[in-house]
The first five atom37 places (N, CA, C, CB, O) and aatype in JSON, in Angstrom:
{
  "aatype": [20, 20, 20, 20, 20, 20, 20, 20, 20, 20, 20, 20, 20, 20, 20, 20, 20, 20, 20, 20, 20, 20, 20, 20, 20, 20, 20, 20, 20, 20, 20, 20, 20, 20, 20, 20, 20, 20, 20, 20, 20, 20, 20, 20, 20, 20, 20, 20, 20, 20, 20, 20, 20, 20, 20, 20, 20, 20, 20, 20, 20, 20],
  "atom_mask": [
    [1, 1, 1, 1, 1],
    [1, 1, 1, 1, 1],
    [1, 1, 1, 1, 1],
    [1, 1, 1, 1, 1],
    [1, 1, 1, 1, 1],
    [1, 1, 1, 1, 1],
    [1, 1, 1, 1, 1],
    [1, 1, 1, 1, 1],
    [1, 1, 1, 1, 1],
    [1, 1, 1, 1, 1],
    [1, 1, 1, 1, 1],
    [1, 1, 1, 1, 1],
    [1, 1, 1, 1, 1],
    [1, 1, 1, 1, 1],
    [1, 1, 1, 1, 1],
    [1, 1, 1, 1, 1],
    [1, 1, 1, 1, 1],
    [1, 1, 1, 1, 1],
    [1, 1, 1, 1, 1],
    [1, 1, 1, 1, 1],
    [1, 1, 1, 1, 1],
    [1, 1, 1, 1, 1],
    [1, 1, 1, 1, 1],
    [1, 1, 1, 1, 1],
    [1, 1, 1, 1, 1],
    [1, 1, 1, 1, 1],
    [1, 1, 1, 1, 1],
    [1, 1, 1, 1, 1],
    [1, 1, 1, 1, 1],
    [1, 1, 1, 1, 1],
    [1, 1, 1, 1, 1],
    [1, 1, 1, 1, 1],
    [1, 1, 1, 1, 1],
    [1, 1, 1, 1, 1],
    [1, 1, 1, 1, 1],
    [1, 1, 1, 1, 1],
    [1, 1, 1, 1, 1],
    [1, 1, 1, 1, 1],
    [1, 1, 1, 1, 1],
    [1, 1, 1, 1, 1],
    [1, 1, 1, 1, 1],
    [1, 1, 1, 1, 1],
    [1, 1, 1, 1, 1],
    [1, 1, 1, 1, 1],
    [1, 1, 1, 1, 1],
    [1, 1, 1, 1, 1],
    [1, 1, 1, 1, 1],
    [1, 1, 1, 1, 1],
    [1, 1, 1, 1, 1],
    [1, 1, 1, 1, 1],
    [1, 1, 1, 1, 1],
    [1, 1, 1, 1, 1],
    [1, 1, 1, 1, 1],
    [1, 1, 1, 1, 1],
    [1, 1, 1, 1, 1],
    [1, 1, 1, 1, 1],
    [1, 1, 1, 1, 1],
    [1, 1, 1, 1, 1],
    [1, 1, 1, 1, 1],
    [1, 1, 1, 1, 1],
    [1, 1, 1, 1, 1],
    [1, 1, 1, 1, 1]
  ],
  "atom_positions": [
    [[87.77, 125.79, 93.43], [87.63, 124.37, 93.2], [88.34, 123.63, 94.34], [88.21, 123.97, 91.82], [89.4, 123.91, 94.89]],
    [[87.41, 122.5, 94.59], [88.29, 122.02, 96.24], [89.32, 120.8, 95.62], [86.89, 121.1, 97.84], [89.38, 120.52, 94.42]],
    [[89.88, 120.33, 96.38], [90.9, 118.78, 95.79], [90.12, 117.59, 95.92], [92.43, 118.35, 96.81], [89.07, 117.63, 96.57]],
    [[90.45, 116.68, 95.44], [89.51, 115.31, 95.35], [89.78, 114.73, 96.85], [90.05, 114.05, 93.95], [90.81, 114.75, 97.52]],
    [[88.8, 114.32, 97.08], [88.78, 113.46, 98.64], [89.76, 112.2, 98.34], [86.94, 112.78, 99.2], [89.78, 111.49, 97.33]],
    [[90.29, 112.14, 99.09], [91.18, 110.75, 98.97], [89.78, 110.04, 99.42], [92.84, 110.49, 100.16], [88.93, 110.6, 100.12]],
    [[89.65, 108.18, 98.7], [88.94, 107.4, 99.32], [89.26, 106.91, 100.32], [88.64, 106.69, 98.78], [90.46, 106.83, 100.6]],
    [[88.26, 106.43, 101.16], [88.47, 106.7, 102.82], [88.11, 104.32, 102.74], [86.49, 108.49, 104.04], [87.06, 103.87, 102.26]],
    [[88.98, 103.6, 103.17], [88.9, 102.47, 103.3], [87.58, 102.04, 104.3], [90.2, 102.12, 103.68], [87.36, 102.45, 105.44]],
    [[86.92, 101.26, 103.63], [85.53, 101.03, 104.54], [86.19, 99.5, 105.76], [83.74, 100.39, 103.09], [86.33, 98.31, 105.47]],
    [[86.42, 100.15, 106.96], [86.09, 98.8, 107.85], [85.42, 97.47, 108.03], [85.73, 99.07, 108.52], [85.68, 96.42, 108.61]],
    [[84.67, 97.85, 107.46], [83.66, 96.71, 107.22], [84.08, 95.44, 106.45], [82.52, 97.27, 106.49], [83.55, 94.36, 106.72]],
    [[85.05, 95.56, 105.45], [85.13, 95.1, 104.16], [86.27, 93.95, 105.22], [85.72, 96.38, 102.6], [86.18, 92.73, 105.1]],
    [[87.08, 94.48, 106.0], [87.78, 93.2, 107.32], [86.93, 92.13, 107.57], [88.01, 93.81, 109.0], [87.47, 91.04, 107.77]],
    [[85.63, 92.22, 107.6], [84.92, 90.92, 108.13], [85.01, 89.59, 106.69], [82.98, 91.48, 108.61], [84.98, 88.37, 106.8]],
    [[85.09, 90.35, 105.56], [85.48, 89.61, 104.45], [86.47, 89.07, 104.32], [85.46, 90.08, 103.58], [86.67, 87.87, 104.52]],
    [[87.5, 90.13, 103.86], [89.07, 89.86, 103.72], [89.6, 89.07, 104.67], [89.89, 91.05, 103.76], [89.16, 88.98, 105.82]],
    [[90.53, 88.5, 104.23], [91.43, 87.51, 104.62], [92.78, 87.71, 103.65], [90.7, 86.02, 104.48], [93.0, 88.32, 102.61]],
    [[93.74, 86.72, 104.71], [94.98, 86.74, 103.99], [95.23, 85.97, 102.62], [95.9, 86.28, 104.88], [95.1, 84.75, 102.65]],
    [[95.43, 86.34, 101.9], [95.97, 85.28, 100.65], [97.05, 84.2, 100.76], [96.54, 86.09, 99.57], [97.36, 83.3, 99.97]],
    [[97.59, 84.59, 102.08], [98.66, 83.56, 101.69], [98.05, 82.38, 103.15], [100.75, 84.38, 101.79], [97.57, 81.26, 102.95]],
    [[98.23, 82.97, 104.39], [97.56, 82.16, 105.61], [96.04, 81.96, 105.85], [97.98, 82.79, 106.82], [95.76, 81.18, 106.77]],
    [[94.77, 82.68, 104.99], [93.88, 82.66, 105.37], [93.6, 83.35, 106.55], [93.68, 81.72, 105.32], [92.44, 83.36, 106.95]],
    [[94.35, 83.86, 107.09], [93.94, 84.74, 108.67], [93.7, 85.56, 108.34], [94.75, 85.1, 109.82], [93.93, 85.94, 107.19]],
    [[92.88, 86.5, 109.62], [92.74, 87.68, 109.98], [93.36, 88.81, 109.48], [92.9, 87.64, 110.97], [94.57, 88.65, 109.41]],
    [[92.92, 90.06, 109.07], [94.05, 90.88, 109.12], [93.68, 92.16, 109.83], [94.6, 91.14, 107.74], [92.57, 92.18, 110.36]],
    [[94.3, 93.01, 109.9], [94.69, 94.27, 110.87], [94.57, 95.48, 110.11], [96.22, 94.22, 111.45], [95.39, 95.5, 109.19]],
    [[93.66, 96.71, 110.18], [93.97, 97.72, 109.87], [94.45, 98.84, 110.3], [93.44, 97.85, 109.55], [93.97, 99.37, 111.3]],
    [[95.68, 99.51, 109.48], [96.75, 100.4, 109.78], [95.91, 101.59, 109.13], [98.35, 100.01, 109.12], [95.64, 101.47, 107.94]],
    [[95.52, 102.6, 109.73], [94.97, 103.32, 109.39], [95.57, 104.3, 108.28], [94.61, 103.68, 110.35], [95.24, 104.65, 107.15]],
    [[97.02, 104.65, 109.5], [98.26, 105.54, 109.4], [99.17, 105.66, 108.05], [99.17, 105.08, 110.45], [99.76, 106.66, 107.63]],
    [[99.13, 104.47, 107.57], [100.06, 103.57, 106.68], [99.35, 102.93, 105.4], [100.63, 102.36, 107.57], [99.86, 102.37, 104.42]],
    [[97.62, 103.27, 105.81], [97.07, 102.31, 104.71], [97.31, 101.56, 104.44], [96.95, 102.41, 103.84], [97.98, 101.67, 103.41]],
    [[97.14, 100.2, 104.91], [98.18, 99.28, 104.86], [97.0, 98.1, 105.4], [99.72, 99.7, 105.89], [96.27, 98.44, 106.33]],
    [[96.86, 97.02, 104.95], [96.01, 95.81, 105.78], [97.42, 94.63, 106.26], [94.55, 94.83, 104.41], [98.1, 93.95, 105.49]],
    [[97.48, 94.67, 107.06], [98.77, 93.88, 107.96], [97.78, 92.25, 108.0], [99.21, 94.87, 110.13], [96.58, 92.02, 108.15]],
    [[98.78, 91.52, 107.82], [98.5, 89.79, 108.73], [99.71, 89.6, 108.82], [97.66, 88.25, 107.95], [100.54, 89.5, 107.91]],
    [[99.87, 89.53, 110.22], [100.75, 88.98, 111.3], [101.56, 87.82, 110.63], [99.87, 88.43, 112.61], [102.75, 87.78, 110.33]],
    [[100.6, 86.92, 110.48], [100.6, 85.65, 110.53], [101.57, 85.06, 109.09], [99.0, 85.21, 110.63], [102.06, 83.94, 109.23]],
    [[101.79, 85.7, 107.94], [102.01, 86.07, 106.94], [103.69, 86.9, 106.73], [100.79, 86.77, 106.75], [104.53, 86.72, 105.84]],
    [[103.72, 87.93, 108.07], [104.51, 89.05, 108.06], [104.17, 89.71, 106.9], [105.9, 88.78, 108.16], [105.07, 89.56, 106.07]],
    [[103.25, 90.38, 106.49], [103.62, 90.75, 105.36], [101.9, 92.21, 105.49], [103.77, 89.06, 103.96], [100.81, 91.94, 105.99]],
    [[102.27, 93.53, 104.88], [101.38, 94.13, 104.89], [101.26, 94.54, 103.16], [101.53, 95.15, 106.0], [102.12, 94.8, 102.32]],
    [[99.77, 94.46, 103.1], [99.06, 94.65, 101.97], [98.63, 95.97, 101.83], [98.04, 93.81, 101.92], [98.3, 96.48, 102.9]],
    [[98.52, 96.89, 100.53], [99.0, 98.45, 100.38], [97.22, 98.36, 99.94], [100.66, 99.1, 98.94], [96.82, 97.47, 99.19]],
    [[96.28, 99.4, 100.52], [95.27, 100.08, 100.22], [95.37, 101.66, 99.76], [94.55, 99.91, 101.26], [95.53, 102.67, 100.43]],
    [[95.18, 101.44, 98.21], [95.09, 102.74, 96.99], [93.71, 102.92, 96.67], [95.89, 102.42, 95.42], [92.94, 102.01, 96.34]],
    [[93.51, 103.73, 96.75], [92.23, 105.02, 96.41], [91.22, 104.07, 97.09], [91.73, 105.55, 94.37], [90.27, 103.78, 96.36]],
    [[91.21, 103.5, 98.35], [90.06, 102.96, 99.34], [89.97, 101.38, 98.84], [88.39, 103.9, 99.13], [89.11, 100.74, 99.45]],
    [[90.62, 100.75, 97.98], [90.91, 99.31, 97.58], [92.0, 98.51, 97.95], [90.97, 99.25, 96.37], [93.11, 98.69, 97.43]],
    [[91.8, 97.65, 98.79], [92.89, 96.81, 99.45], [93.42, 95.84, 98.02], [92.14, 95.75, 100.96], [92.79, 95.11, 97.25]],
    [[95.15, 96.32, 98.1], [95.81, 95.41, 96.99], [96.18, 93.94, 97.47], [97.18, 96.11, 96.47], [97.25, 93.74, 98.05]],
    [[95.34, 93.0, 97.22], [95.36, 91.69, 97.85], [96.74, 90.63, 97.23], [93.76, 91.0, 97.51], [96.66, 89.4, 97.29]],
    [[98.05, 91.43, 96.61], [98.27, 90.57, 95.96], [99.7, 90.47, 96.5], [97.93, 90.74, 94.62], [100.49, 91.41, 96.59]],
    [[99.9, 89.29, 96.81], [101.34, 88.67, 97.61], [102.54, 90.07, 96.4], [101.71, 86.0, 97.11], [103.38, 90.83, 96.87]],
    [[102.34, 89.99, 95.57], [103.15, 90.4, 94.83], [103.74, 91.92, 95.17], [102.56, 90.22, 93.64], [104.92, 92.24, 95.11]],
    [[102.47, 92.89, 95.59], [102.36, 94.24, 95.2], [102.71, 94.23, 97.26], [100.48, 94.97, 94.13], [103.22, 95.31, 97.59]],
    [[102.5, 93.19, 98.57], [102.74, 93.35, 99.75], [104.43, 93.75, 100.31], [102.18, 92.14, 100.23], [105.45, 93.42, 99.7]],
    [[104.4, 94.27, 101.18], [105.86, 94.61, 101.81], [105.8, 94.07, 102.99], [106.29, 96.13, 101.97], [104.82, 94.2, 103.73]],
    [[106.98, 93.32, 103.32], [107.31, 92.83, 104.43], [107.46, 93.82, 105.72], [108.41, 92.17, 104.13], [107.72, 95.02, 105.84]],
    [[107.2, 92.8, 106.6], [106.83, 93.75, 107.87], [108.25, 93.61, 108.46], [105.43, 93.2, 109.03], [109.02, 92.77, 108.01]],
    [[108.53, 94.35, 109.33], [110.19, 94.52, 109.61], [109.94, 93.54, 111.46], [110.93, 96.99, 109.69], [110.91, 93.36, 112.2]]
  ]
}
């Protein structure tokens, strides 16, 4: 029996997304799973291929 594929974040889904808090752009961290806006400081955590859009659940960028 093989292990479950981790979901793989679709690129595409950037031309949508935006920041919740600035409305900007954001950045994907491949490494980190992670959708970054700069603009914000603040990176947003992507679980099982779903970006967590919520100021609440984000970690500050150092």
């Amino acid at each position: 029996m093989t292990e479950p594929q981790l979901l793989k974040f679709d690129r595409r889904m950037l031309e949508a997304l935006v920041c919740p808090c600035t409305h900007s752009r954001l950045e994907y961290d491949a490494e980190k799973q992670e959708l970054i806006s700069r603009s914000a400081n603040l990176a947003f955590p992507i679980r099982d291929g779903i970006p967590v859009m919520l100021v609440d659940e984000a970690r500050a960028l150092e």
